[in-house]
Backbone of each chain as ProteinMPNN parsed JSONL, in Angstrom:
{"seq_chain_A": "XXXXXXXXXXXXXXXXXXXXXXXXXXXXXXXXXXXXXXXXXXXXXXXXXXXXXXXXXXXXX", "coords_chain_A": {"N_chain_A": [[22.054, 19.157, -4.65], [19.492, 16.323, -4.867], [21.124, 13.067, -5.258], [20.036, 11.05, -7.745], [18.487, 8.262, -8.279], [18.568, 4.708, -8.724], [16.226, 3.03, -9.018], [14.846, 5.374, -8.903], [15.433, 6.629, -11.382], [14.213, 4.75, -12.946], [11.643, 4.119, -12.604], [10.676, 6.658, -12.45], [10.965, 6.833, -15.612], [9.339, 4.814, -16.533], [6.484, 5.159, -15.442], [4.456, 7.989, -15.076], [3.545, 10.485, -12.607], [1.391, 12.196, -11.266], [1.689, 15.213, -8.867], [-0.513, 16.687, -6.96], [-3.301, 17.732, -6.084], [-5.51, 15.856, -3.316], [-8.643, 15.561, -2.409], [-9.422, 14.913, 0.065], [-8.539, 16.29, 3.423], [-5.778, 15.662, 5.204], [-6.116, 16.013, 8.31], [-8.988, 14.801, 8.15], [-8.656, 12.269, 7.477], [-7.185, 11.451, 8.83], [-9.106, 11.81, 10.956], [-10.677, 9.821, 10.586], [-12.959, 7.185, 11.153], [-12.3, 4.89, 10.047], [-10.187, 5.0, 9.014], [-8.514, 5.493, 11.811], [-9.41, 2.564, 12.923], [-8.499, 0.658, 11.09], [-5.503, 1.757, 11.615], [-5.36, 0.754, 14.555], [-5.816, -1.652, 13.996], [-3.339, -2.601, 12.932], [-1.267, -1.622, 14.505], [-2.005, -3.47, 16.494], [-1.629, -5.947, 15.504], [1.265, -5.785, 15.041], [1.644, -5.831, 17.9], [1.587, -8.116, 18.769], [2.91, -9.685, 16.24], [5.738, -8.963, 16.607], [7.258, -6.82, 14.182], [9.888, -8.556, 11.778], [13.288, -8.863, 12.266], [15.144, -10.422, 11.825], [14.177, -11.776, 9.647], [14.914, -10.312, 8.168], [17.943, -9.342, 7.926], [18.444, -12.633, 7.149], [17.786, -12.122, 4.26], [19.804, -10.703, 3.261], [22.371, -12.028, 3.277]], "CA_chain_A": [[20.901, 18.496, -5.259], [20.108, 15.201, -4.279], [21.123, 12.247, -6.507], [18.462, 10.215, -8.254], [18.776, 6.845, -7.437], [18.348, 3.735, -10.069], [15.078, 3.086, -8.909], [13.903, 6.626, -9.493], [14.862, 6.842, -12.532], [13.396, 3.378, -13.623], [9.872, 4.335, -12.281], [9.896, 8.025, -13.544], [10.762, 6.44, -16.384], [7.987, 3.603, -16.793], [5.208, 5.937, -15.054], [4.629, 9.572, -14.893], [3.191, 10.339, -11.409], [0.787, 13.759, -11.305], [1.007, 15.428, -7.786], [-1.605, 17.482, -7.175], [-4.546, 17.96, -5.116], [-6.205, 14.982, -2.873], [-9.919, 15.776, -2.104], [-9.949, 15.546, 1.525], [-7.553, 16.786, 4.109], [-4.777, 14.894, 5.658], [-6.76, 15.755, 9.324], [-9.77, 14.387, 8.237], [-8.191, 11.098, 7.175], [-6.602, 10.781, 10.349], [-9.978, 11.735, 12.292], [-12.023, 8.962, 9.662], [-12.911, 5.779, 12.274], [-12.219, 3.449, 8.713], [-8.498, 4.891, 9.294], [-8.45, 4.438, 12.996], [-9.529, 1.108, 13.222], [-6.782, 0.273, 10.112], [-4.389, 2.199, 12.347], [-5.188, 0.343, 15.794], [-5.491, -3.204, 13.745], [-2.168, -2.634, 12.577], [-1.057, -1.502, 15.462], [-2.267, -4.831, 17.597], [-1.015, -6.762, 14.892], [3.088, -5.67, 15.158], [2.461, -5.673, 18.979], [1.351, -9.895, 18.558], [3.603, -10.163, 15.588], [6.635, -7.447, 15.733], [8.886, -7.083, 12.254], [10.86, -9.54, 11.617], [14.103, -8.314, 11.799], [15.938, -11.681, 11.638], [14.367, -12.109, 8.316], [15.906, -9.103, 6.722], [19.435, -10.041, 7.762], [19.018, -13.741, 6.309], [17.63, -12.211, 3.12], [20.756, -9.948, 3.207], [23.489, -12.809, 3.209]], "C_chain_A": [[20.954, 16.999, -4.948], [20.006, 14.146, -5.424], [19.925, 11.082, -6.587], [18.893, 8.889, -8.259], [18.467, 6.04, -9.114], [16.524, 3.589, -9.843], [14.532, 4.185, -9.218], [13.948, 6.68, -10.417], [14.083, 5.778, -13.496], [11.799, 3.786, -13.661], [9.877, 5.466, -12.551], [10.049, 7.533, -15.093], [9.532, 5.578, -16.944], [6.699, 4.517, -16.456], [5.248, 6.616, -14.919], [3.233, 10.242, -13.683], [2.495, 11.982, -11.453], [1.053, 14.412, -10.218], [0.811, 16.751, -8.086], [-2.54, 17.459, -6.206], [-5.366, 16.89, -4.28], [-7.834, 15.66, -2.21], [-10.256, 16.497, -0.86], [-8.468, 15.473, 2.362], [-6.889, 15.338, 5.218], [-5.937, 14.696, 7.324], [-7.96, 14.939, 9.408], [-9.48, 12.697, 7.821], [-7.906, 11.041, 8.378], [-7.67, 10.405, 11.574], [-11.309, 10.605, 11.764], [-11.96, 8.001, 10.525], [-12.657, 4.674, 10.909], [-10.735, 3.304, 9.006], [-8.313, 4.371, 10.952], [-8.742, 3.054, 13.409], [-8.538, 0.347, 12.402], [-5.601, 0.917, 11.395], [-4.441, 0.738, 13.565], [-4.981, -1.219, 15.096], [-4.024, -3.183, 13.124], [-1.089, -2.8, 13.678], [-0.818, -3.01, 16.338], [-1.514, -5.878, 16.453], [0.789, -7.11, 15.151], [3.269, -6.129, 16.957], [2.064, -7.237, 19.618], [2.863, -10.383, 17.812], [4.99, -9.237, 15.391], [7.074, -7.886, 14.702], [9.917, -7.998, 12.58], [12.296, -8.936, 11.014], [14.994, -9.227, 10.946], [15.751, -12.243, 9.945], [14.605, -11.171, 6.769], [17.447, -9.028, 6.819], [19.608, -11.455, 6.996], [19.102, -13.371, 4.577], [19.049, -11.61, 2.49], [22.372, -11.094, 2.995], [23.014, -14.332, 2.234]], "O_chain_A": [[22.014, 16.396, -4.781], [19.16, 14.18, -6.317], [19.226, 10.509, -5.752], [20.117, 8.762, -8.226], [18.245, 6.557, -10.209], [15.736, 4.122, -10.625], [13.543, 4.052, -9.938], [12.87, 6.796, -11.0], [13.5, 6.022, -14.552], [11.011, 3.732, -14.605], [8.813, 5.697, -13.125], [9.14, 7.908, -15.833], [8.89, 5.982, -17.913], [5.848, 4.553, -17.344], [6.328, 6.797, -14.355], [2.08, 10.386, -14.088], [3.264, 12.91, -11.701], [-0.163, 14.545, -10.077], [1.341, 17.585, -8.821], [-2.096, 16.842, -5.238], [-6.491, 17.086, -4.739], [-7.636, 16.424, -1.265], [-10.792, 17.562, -0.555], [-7.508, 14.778, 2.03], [-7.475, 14.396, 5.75], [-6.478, 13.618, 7.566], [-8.182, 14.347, 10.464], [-10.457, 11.967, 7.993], [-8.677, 10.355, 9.049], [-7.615, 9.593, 12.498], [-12.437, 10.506, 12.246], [-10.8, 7.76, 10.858], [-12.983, 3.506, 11.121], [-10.096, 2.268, 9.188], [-8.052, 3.219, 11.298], [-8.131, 2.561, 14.357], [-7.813, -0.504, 12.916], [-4.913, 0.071, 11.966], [-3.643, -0.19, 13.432], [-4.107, -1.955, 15.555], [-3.74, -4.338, 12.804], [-0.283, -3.722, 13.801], [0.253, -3.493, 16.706], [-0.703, -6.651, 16.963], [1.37, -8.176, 15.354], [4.311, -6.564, 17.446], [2.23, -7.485, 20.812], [3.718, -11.096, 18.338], [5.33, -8.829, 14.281], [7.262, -9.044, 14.327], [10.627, -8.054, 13.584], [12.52, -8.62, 9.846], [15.455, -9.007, 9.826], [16.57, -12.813, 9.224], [14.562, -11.181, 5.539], [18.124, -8.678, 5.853], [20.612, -11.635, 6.306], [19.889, -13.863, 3.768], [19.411, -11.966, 1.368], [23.378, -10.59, 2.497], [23.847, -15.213, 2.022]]}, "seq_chain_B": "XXXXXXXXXXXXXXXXXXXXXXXXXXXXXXXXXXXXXXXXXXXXXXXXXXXXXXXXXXXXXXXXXXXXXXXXXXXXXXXXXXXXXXXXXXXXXXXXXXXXXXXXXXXXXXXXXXXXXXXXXXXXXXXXXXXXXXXXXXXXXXXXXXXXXXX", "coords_chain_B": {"N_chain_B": [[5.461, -4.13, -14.097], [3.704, -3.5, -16.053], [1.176, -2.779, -16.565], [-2.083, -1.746, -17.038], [-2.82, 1.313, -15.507], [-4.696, 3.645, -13.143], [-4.995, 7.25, -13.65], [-3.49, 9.164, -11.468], [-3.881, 11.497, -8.486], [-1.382, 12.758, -6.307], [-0.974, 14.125, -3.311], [2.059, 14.8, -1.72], [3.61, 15.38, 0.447], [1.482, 14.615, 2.507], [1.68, 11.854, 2.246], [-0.729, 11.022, 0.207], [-2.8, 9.062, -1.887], [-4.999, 9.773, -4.635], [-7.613, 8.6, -7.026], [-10.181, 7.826, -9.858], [-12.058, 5.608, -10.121], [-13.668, 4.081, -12.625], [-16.717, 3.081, -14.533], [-19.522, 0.89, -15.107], [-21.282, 1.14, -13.009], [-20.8, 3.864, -12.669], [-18.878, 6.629, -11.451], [-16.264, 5.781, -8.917], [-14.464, 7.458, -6.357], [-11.342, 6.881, -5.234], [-9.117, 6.378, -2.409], [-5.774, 6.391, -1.055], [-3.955, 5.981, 1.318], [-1.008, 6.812, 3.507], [0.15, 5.834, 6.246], [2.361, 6.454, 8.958], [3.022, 4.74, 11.647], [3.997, 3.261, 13.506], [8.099, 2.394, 14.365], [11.037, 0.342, 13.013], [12.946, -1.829, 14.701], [15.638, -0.96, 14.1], [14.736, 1.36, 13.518], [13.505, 2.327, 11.406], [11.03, 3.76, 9.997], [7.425, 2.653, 10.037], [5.068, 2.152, 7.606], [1.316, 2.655, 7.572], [-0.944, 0.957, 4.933], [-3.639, 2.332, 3.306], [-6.509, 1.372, 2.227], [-9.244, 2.956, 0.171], [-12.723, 3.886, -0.639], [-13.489, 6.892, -1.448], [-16.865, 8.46, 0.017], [-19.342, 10.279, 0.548], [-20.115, 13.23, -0.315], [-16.62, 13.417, -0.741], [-16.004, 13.356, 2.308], [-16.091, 10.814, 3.854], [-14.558, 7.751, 4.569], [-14.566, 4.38, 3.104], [-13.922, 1.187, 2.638], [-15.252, -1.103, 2.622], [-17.442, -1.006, 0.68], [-18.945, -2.512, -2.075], [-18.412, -1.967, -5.272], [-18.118, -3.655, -7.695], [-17.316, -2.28, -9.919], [-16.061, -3.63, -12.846], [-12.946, -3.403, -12.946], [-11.287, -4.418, -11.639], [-8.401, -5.581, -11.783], [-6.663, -3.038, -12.95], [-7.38, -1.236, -10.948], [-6.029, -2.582, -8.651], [-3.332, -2.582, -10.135], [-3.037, 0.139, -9.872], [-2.657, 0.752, -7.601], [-0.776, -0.592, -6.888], [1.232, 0.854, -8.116], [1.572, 3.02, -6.537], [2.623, 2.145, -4.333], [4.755, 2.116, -5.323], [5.618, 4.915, -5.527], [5.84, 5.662, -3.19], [7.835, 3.437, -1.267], [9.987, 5.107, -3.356], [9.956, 7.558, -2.573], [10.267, 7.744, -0.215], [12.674, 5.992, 0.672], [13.958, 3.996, 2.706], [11.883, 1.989, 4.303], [9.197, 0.532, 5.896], [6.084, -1.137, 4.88], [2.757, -1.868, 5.844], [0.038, -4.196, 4.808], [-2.91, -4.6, 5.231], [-6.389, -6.273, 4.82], [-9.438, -5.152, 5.156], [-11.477, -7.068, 5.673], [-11.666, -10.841, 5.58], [-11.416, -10.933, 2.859], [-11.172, -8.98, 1.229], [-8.354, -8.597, 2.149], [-7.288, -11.432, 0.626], [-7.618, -9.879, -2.02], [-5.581, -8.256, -1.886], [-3.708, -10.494, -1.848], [-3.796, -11.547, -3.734], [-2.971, -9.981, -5.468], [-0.487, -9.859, -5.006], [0.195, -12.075, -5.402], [0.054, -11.425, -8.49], [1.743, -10.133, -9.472], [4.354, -10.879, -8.895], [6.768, -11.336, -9.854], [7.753, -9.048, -11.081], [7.582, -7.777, -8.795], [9.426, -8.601, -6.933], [11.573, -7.848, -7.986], [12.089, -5.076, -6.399], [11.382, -5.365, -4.448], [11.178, -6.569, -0.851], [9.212, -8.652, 0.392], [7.327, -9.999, 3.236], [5.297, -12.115, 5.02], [2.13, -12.562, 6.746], [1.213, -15.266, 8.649], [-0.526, -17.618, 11.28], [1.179, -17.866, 12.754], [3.467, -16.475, 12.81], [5.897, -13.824, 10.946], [6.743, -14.476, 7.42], [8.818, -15.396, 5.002], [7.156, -14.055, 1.885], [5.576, -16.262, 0.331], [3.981, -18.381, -2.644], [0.818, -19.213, -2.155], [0.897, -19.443, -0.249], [-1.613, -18.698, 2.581], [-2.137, -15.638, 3.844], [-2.746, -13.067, 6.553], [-1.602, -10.111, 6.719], [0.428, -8.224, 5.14], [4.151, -7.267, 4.789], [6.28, -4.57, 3.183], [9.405, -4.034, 2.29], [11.64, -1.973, 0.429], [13.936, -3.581, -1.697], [17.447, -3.879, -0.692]], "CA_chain_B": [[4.36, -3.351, -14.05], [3.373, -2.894, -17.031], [-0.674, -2.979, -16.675], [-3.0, -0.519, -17.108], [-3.085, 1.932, -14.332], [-5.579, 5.196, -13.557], [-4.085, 8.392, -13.405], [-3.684, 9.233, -10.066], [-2.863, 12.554, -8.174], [-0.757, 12.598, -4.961], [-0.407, 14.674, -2.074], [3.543, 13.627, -1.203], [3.951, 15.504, 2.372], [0.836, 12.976, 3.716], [1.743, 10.668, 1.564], [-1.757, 10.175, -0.157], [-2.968, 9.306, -3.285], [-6.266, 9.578, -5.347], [-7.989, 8.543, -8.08], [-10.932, 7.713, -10.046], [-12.619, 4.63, -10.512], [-14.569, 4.126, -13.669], [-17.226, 1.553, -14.713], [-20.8, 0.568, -15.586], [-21.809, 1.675, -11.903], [-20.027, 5.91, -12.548], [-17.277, 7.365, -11.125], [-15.818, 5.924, -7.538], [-13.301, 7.874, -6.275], [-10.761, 6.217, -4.733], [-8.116, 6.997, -1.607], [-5.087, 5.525, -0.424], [-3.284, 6.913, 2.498], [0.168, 5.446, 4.24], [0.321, 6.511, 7.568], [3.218, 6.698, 9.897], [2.118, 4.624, 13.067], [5.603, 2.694, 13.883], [8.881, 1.794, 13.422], [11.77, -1.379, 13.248], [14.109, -1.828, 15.467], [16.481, -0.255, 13.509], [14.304, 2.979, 13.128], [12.965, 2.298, 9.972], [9.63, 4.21, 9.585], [6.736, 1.627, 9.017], [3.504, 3.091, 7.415], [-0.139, 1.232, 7.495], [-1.411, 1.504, 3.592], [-5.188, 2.564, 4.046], [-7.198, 2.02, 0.692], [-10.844, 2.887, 0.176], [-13.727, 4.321, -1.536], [-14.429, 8.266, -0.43], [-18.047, 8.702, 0.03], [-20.245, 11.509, 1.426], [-18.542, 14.608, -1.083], [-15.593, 13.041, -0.415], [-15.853, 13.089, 3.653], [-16.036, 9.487, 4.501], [-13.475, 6.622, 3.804], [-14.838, 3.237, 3.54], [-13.771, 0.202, 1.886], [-16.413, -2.356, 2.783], [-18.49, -0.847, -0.285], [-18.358, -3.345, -3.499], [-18.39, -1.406, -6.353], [-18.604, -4.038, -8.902], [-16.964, -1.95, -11.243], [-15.462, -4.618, -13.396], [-11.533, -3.163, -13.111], [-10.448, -4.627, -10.326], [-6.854, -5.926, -11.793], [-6.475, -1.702, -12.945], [-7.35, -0.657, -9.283], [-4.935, -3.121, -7.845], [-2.226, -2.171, -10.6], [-2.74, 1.771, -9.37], [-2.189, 0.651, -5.432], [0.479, -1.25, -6.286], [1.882, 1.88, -8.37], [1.474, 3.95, -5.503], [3.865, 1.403, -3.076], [6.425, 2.142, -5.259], [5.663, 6.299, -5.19], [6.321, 5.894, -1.357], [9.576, 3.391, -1.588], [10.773, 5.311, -3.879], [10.218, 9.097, -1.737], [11.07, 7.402, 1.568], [13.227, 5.289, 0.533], [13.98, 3.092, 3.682], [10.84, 2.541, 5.195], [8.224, -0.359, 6.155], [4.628, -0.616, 4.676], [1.924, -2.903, 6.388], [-1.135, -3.964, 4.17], [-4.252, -5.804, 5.663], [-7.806, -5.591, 4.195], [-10.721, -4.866, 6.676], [-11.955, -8.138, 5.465], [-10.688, -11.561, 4.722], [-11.984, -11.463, 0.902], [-9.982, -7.954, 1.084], [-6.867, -9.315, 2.326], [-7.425, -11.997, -0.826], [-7.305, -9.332, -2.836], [-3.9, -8.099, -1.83], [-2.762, -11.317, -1.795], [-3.986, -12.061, -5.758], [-2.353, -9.095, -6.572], [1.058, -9.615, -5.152], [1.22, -13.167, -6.822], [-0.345, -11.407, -9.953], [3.174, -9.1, -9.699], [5.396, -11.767, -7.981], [8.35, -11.457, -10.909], [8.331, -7.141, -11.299], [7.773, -7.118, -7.065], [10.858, -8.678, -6.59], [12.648, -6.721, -8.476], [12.332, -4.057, -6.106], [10.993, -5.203, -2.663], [10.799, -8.163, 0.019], [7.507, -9.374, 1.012], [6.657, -10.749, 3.963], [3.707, -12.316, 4.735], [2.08, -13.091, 7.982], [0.352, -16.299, 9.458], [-1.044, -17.357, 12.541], [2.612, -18.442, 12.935], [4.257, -15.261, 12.734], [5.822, -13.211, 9.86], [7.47, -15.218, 7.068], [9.333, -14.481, 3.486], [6.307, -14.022, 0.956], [5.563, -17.285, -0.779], [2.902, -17.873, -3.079], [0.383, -20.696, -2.334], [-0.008, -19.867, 1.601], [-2.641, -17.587, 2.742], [-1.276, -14.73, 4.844], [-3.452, -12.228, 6.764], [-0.945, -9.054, 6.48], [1.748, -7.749, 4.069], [4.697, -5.818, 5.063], [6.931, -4.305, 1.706], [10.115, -3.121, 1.984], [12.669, -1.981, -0.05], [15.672, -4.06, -1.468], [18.464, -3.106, -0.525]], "C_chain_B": [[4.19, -3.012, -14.836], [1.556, -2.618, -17.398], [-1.121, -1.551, -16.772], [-3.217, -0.027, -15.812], [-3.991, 3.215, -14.218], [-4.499, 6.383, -13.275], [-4.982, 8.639, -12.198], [-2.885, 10.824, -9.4], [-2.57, 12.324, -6.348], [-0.362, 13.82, -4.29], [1.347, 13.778, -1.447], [4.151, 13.929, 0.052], [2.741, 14.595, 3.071], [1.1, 11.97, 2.968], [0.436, 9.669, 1.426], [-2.191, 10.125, -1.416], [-4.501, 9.565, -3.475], [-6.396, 9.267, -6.731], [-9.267, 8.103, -8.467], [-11.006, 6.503, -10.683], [-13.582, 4.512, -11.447], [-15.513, 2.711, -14.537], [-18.69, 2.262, -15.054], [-21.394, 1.558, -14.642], [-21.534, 3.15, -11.591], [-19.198, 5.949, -11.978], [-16.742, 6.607, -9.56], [-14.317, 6.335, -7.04], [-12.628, 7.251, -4.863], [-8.896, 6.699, -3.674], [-7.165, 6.138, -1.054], [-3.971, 6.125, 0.35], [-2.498, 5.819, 3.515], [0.258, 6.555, 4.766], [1.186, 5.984, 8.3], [2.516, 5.757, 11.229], [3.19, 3.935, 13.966], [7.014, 2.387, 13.424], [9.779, 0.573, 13.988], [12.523, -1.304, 14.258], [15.052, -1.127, 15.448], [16.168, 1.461, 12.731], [13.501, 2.991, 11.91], [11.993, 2.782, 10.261], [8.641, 3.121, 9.131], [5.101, 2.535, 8.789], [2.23, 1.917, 7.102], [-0.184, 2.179, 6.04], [-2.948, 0.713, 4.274], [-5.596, 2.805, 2.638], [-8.629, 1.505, 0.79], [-11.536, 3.88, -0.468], [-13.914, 5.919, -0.42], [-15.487, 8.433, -1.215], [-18.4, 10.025, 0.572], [-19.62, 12.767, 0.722], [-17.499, 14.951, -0.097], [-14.664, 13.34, 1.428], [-15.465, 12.154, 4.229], [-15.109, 8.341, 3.5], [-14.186, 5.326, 4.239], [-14.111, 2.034, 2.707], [-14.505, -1.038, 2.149], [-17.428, -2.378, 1.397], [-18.035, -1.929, -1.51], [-19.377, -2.493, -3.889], [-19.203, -2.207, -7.286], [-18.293, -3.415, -10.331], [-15.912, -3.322, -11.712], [-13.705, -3.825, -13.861], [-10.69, -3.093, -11.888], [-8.468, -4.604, -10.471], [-6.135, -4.161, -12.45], [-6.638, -0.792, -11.743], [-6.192, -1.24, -8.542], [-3.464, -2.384, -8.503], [-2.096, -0.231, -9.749], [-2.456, 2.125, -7.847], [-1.303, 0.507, -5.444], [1.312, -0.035, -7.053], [2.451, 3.023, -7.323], [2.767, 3.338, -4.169], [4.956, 1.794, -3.167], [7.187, 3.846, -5.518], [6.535, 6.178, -3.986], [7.637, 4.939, -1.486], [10.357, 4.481, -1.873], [10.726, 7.127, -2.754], [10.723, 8.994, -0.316], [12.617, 6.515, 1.494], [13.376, 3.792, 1.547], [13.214, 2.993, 4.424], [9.448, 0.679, 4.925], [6.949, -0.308, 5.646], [3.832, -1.736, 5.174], [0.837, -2.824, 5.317], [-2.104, -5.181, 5.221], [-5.48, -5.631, 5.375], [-7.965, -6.017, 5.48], [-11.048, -5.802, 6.506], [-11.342, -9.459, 4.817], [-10.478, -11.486, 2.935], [-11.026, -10.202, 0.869], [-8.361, -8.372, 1.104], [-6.629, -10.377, 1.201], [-6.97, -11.517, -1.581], [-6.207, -9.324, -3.007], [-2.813, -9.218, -2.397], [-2.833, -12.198, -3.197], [-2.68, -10.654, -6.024], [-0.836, -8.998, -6.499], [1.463, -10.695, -5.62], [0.823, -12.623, -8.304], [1.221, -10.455, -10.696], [4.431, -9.869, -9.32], [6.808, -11.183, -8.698], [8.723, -9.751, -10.483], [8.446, -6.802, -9.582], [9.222, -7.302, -6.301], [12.112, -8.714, -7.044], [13.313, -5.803, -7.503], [12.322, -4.361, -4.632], [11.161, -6.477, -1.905], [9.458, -7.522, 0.291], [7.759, -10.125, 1.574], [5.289, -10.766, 4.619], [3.081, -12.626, 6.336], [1.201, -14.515, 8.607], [0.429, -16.204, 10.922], [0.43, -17.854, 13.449], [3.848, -17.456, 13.571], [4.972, -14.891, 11.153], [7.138, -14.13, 8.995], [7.938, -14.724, 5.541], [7.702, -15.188, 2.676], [6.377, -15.264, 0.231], [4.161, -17.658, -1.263], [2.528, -19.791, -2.806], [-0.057, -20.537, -0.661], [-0.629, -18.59, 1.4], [-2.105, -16.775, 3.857], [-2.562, -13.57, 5.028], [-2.781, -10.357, 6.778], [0.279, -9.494, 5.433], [2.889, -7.076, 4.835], [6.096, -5.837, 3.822], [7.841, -3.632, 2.354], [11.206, -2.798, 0.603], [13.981, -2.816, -0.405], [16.68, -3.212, -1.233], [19.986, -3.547, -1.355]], "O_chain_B": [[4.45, -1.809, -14.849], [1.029, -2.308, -18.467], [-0.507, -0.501, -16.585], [-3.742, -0.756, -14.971], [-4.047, 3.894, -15.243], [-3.388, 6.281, -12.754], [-6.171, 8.52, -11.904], [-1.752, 11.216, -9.679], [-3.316, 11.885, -5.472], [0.567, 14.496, -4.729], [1.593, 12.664, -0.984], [4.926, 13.208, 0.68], [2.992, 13.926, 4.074], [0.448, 10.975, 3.285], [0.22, 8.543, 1.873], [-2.004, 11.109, -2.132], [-5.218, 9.565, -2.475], [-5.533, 9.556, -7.561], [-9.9, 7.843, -7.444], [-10.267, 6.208, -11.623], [-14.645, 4.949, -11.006], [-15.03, 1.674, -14.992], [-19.007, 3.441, -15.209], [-21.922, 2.594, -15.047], [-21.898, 3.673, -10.537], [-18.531, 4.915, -12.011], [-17.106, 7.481, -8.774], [-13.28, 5.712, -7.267], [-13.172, 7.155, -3.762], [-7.874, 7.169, -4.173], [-7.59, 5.104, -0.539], [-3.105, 6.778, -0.231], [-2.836, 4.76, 4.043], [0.378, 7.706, 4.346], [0.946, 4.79, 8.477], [1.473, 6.177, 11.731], [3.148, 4.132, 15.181], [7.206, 2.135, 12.235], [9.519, -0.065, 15.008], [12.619, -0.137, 14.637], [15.49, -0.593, 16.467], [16.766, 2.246, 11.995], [12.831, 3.99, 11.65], [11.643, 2.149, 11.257], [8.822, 2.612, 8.025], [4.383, 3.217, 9.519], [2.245, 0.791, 6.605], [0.194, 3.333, 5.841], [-3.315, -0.255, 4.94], [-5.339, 3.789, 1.945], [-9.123, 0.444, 1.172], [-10.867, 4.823, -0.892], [-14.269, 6.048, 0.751], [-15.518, 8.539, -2.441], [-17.526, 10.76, 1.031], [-18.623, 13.281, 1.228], [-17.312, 15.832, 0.743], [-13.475, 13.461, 1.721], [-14.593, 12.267, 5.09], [-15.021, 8.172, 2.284], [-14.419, 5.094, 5.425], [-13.612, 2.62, 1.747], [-14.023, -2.061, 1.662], [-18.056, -3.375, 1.039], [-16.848, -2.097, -1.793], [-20.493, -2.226, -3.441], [-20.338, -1.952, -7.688], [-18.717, -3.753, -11.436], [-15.132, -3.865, -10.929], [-13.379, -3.757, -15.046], [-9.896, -2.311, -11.364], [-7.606, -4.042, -9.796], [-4.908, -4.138, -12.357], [-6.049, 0.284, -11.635], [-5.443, -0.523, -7.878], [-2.645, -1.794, -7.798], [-1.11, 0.298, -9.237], [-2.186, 3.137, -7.201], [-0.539, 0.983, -4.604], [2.371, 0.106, -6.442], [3.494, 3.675, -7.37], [3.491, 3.982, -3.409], [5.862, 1.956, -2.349], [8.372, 4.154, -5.644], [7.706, 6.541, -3.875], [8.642, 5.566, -1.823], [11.216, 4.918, -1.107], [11.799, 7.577, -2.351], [11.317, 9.769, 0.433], [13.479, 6.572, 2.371], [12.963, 2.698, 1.162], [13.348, 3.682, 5.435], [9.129, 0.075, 3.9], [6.434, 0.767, 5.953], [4.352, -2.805, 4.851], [0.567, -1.722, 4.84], [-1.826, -6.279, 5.705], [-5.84, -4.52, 5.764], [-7.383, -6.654, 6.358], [-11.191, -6.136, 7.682], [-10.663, -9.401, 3.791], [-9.625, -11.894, 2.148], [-9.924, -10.479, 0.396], [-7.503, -8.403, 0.222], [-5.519, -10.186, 0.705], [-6.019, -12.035, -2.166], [-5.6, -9.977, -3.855], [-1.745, -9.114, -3.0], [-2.167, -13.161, -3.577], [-1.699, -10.678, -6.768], [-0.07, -8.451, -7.292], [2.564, -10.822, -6.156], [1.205, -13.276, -9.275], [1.58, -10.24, -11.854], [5.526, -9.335, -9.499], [7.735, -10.671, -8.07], [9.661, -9.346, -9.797], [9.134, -5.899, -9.106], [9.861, -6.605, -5.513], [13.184, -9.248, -6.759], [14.525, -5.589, -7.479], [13.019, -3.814, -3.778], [11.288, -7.493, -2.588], [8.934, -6.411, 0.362], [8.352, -11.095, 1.103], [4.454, -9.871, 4.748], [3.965, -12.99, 7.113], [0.205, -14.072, 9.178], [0.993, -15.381, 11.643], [0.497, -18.117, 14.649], [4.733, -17.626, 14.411], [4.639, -15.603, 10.206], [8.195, -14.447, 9.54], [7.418, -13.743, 5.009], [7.247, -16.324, 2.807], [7.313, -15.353, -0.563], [3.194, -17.382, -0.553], [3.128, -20.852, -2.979], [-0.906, -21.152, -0.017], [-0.427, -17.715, 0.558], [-1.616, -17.372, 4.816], [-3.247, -13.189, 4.079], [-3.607, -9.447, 6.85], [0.801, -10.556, 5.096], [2.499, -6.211, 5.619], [6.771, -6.842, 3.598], [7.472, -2.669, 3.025], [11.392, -3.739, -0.169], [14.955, -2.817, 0.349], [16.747, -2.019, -1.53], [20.986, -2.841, -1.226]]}, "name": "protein", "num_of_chains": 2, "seq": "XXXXXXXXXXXXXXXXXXXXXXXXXXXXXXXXXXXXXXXXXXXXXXXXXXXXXXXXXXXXXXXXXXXXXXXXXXXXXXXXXXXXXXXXXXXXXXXXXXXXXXXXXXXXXXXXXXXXXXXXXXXXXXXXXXXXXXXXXXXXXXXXXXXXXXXXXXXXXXXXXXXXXXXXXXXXXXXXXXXXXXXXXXXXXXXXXXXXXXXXXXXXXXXXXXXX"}
């Protein structure tokens, strides 16, 4: 079984999360042009700006 | 996080949520879907967060529509509830935010100084300018988000 972390139990604690049913289908989200254009501007964004790795090692020390 | 949030139900293999928006103007139901599209250097999984109004019985995703329902800071609290669904089921994993519009991107960026203290509890924020991507500080204007996990 896998162990529950501090964070999990903090936030099942504080909020109680329903899952359950979403409306419309995972494919049709993917084939919505509102998501593709979020996808591709995301996209062009990382491949201007990649992740900053450098600033998850300083935060780290 | 202690604000008023909607009850929300989640799909947790696409990792999407829903819920209902409630106001003067009736019901808008509301979608927010983190999608898989890259990852770090180090493998990390990064997901775009995609939030918007489904229209057309519940076909079409838009978020350009203003509502005008007067519960904006209860919509934001139930997005930002949702960030910490996905943290917490992925655990190690990247999230990008950017509205379709600057006044969108605003939003985001009210709502993560309206959380600043409980956000970094849990996550880094960085923010992005025309500069490149920098630690989250409140007071500059940043056109993307990306949330991860402390570690």
């Amino acid at each position: 079984m896998k162990k529950k972390s501090v964070f999990s139990e903090t936030l099942n604690k504080k909020y109680k999360a329903v899952e359950g049913g979403v409306s419309i289908s995972i494919e049709d989200i993917r084939k919505s042009p509102f998501i593709i254009k979020k996808l591709e501007n995301a996209k062009a964004t990382l491949k201007k700006y990649p992740i900053p790795m450098h600033l998850f090692k300083e935060n780290k020390n | 996080m202690d604000k008023e949030i909607y009850n929300f139900t989640f799909n947790k293999e696409d990792a999407t949520f829903q819920f209902d928006s409630i106001g003067p103007k009736g019901k808008i139901r509301k979608l927010i879907s983190y999608i898989l599209f890259d990852r770090m250097d180090d493998g990390t999984p990064v997901l775009n967060l995609a939030f918007g109004d489904l229209e057309g019985n519940d076909q079409n995703i838009s978020d350009t529509v203003i509502s005008n329902n007067p519960d904006r800071d209860k919509v934001l609290a139930t997005v930002a509830r949702t960030v910490l669904q996905i943290i917490d089921s992925y655990n190690k994993v990247g999230i990008i935010a950017q509205g379709s519009t600057p006044s969108r991107t605003r939003l985001y960026q009210i709502s993560i100084n309206a959380y600043k203290e409980e956000i970094d509890e849990y996550f880094e924020v960085k923010g992005l300018t025309d500069k490149g991507w920098e630690i989250f500080k409140k007071g500059t204007n940043y056109s993307s988000f990306l949330a991860t996990k402390k570690v």
